[in-house]
C-alpha positions in Angstrom: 30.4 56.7 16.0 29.3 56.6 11.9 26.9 55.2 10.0 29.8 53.9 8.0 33.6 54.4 7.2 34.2 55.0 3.9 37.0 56.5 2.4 36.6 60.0 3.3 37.7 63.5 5.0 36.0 62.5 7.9 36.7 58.8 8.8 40.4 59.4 8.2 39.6 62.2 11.3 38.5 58.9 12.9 41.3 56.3 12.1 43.8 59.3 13.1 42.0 59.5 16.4 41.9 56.3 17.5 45.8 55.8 16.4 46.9 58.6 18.7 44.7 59.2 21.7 46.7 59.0 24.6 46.8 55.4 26.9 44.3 57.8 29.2 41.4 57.1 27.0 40.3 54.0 25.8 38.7 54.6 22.1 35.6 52.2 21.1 34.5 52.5 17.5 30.7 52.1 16.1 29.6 51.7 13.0 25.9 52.3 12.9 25.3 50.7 9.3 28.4 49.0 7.9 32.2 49.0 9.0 33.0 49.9 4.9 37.3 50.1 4.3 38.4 52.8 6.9 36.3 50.7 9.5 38.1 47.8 8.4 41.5 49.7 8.6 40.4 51.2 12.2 39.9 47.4 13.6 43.6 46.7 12.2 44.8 49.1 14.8 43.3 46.9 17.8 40.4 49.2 18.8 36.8 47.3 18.8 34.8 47.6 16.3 30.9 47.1 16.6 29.1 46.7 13.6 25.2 47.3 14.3 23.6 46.5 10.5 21.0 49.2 11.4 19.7 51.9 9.2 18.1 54.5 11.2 15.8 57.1 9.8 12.3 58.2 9.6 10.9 54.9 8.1 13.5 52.9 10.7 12.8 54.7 13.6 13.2 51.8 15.8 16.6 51.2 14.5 17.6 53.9 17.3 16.6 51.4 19.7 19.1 49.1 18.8 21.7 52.1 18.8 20.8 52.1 22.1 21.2 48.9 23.3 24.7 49.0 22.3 25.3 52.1 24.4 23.7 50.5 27.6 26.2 47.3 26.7 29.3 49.4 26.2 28.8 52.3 29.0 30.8 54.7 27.5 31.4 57.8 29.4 31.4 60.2 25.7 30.2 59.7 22.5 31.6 61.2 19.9 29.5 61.3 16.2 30.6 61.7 13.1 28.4 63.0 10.0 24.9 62.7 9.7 23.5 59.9 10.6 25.3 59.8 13.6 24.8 63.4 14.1 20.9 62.8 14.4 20.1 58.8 15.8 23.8 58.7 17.5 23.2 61.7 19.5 19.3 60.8 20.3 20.4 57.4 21.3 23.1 58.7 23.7 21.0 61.1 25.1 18.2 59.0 25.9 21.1 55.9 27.5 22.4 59.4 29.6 25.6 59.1 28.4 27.4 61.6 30.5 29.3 63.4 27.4 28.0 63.6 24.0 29.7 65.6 21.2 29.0 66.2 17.7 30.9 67.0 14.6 30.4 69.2 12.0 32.6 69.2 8.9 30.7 70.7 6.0 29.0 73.8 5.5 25.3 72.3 4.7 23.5 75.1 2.9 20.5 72.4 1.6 20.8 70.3 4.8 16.4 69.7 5.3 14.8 71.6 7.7 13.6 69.2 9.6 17.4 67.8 9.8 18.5 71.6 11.2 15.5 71.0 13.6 15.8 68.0 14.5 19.5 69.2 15.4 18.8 72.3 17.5 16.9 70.0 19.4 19.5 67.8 20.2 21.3 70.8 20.8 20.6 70.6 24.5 21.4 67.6 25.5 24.7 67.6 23.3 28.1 69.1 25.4 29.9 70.1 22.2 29.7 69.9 18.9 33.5 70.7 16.9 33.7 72.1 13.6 36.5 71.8 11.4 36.5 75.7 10.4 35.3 79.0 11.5 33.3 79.6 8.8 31.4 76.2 9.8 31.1 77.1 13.2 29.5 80.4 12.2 27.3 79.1 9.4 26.4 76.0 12.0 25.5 78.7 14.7 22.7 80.3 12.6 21.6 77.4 11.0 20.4 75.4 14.4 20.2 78.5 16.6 23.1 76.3 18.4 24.5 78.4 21.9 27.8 79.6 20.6 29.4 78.2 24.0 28.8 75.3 22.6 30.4 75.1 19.8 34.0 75.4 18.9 36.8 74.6 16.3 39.3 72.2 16.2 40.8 72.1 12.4 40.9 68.4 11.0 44.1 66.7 11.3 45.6 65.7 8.3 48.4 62.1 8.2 51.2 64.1 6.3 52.8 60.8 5.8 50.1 60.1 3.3 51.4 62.6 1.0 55.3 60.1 0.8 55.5 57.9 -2.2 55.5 54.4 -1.4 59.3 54.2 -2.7 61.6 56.7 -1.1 62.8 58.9 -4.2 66.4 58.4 -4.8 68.9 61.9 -4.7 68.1 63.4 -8.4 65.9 60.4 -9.1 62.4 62.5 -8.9 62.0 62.8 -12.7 62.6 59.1 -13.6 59.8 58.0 -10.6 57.4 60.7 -11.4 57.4 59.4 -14.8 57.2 55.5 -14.0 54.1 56.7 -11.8 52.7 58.4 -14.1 53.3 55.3 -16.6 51.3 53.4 -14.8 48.6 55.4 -14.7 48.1 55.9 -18.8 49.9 59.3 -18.8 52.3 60.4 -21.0 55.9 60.7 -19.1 56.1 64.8 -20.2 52.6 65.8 -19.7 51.3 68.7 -17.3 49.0 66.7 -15.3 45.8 68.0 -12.7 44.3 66.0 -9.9 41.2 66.2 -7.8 40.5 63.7 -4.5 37.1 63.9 -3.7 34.4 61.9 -3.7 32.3 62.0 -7.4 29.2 64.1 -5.8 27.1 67.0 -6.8 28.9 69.2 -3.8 32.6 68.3 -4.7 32.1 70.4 -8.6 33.7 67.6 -10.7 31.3 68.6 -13.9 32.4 72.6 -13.6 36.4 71.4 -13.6 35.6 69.3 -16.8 33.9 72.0 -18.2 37.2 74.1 -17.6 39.1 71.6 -19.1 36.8 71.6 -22.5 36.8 75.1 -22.9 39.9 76.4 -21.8 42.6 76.6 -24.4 45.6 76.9 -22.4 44.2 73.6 -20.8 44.4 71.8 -24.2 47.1 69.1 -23.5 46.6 68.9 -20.0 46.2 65.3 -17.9 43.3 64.9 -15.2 43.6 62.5 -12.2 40.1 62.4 -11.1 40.7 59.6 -7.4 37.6 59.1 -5.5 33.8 56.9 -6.0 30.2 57.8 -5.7 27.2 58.1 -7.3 27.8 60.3 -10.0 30.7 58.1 -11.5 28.5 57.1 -14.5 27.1 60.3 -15.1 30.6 62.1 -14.8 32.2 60.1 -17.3 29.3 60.5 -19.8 30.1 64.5 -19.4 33.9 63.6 -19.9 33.2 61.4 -23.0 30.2 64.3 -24.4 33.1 66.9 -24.5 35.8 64.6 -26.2 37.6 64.4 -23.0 38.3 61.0 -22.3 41.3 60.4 -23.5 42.5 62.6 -20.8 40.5 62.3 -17.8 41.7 59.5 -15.9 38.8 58.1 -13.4 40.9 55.7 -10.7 38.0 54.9 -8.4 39.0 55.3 -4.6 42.8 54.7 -4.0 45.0 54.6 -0.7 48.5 55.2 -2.4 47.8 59.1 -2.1 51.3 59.7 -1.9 52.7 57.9 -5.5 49.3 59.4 -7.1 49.9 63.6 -5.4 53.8 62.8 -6.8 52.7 62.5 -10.4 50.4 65.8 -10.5 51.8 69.2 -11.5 49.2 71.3 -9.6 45.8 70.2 -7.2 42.4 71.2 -7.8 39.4 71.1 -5.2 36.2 72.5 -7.3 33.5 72.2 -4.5 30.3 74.0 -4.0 30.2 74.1 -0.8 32.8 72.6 2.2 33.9 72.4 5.5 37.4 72.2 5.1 38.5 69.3 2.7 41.6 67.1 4.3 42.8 66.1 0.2 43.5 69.8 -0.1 45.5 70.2 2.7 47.5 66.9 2.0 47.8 68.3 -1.3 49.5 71.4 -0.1 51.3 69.4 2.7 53.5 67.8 -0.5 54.2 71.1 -1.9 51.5 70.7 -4.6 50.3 75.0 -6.1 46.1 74.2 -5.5 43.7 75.9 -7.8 39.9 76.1 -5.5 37.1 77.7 -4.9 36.4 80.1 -2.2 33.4 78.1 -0.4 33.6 77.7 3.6 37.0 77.2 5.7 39.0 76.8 2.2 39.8 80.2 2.2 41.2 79.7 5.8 44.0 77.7 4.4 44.5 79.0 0.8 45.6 82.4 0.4 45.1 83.3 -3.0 47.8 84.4 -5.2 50.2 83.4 -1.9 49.2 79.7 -1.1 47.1 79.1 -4.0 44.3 80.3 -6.5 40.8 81.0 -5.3 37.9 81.0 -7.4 34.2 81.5 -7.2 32.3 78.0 -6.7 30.3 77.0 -10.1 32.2 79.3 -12.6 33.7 77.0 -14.9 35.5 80.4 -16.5 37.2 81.6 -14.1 38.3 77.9 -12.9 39.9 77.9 -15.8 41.0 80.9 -16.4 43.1 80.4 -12.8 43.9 76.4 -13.9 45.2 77.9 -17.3 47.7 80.3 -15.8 49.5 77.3 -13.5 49.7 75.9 -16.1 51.4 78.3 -17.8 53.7 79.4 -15.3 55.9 77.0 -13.3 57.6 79.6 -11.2 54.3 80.5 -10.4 53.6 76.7 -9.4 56.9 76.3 -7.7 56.5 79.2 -5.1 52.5 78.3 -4.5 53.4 75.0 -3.5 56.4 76.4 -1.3 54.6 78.2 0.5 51.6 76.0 0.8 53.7 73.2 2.4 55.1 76.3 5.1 51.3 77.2 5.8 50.3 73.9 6.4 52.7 71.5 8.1 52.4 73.5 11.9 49.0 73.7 11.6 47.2 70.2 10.5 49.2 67.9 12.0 47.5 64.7 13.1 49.6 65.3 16.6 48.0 68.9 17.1 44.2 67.8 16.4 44.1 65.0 18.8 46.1 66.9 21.4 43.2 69.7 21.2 39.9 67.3 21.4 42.2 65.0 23.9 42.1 68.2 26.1 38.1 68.7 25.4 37.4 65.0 26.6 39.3 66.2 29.7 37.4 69.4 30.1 34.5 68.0 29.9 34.7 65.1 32.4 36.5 67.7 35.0 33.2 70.1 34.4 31.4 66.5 34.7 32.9 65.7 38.2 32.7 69.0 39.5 
């Protein structure tokens, strides 16, 4: 259950579930608000789909009423939320039906979440069975935040569709130079330019103005290309900053985009800039196609990049020393050749869509046997 599937870390976690759950389990998707393009994708595989229209909050508190009615139709024996809307009404509304498992997800590390929000979720807290988090660092920060019982919580890492990062035309044996520059072709860059590229949604948390700032003022980044995929509500104020510091010409905004592998093939090295995190899936699908990643050391990211061995870390917000670290990839491609080696190796056994939905296949099944007993 969502408010809404967008394209994002955390509905792709949904569409991958409901893919590959085993015949055992028979997934029933909700969409509290709107289906949006991953809801639409999700119905594609054959799973239902319900659609409320409802916008629950604290000026729509009866909207949880109509969550509810849906659970009493459906009877479903867990519900699972994703982010925050769900988090709150979702889990309310199943408690109140009695639905016999209810587990909650949390993916980011939510430093300004309100504190009624944080209350409103430690009181939940006891009639929710689990909530997963998609790093240690989350579970940890979670913990404190809600006063949550540590039994209670527990980490599964997000899975991550590796077949994402494949172009949509196999290359052909010594052919990689000729389709890396027809994709980049099509995208307005030049055929022989060192390009950068960011997937994330155009937020405050996600750090796109501290990257462009890096850009601006780095030297070494003078000729450099940025792919900047992903919408939201800063898209208009993000492209004034761009255009302020002469950078248009070389920031390339793409809007939200599904061909993830053609657009990772045409970069040279990945960037994730956020302020804060859980643990971001673009990053780790970056690294599963053998891209070097440049990020900041916020939440599980440092779980996954090693710096100076799978990647660079810097500190969140300091446009300096995100360039500083963006400047010397680009300067050294051996450097950029091993990073992305050995970020592919670190990855690929670990984030597998088949490992993340054997582990919360096997919490569905502990809880209903501790259920039963």
């Amino acid at each position: 259950m969502a408010h809404a599937f967008m394209v994002g870390g955390a509905e792709e976690i949904v569409l991958n579930l409901v893919r590959h759950l085993p015949a055992r389990f028979e997934p029933m998707v909700c969409c509290i608000h709107e289906a949006g393009p991953i809801g639409d994708e999700i119905r594609k595989t054959g799973t239902p789909v319900a659609v409320l229209g409802l916008n629950p909050g604290m000026r729509r508190p009866r909207d949880v009423g109509g969550i509810r009615r849906y659970l009493r139709e459906a009877q479903p024996q867990i519900v699972h939320t994703f982010l925050l809307t769900a988090s709150l009404y979702g889990r309310l509304a199943a408690i109140l039906e009695r639905v016999p498992i209810v587990i909650g997800t949390e993916v980011n590390m939510y430093a300004d979440k309100k504190p009624h929000h944080a209350m409103a979720e430690r009181l939940l807290m006891w009639g929710t069975d689990r909530v997963i988090a998609s790093a240690e660092a989350v579970r940890e920060f979670y913990i404190r935040q809600v006063h949550a019982d540590p039994a209670k919580v527990e980490v599964i890492y997000n899975a991550v569709d590796f077949s994402q990062a494949q172009p949509s035309t196999p290359r052909a044996q010594g052919n990689q130079g000729t389709q890396e520059a027809t994709s980049r072709a099509s995208l307005g860059v030049p055929a022989d330019a060192l390009v950068f590229g960011v997937i994330a949604r155009l937020t405050e948390q996600k750090g796109h103005r501290f990257l462009f700032d890096a850009l601006a003022r780095t030297p070494a980044l003078a000729n450099v290309h940025l792919l900047v995929i992903g919408g939201g509500d800063l898209r208009d104020t993000l492209a004034s900053q761009v255009a302020a510091l002469g950078l248009s010409s070389r920031v390339h905004f793409l809007g939200p985009r599904r061909d993830l592998g053609d657009l990772l093939g045409a970069m040279d090295v990945f960037v994730m800039p956020s302020l804060w995190e859980g643990l971001p899936l673009s990053l780790v699908l970056a690294m599963g196609a053998s891209l070097p990643v440049v990020a900041t050391a916020v939440a599980g990211i440092p779980e996954v990049v090693f710096d100076g061995r799978t990647g660079l870390l810097v500190p969140a917000g300091d446009a300096a020393a995100l360039g500083a670290a963006l400047g010397r990839g680009a300067a050294d491609a051996p450097l950029r050749e091993r990073l992305g080696r050995e970020a592919r190796a670190a990855v690929l056994p670990h984030f597998g869509v088949d490992r993340y939905v054997a582990s919360v296949a096997a919490l569905y099944d502990r809880l209903i046997r501790e259920h039963a007993a």
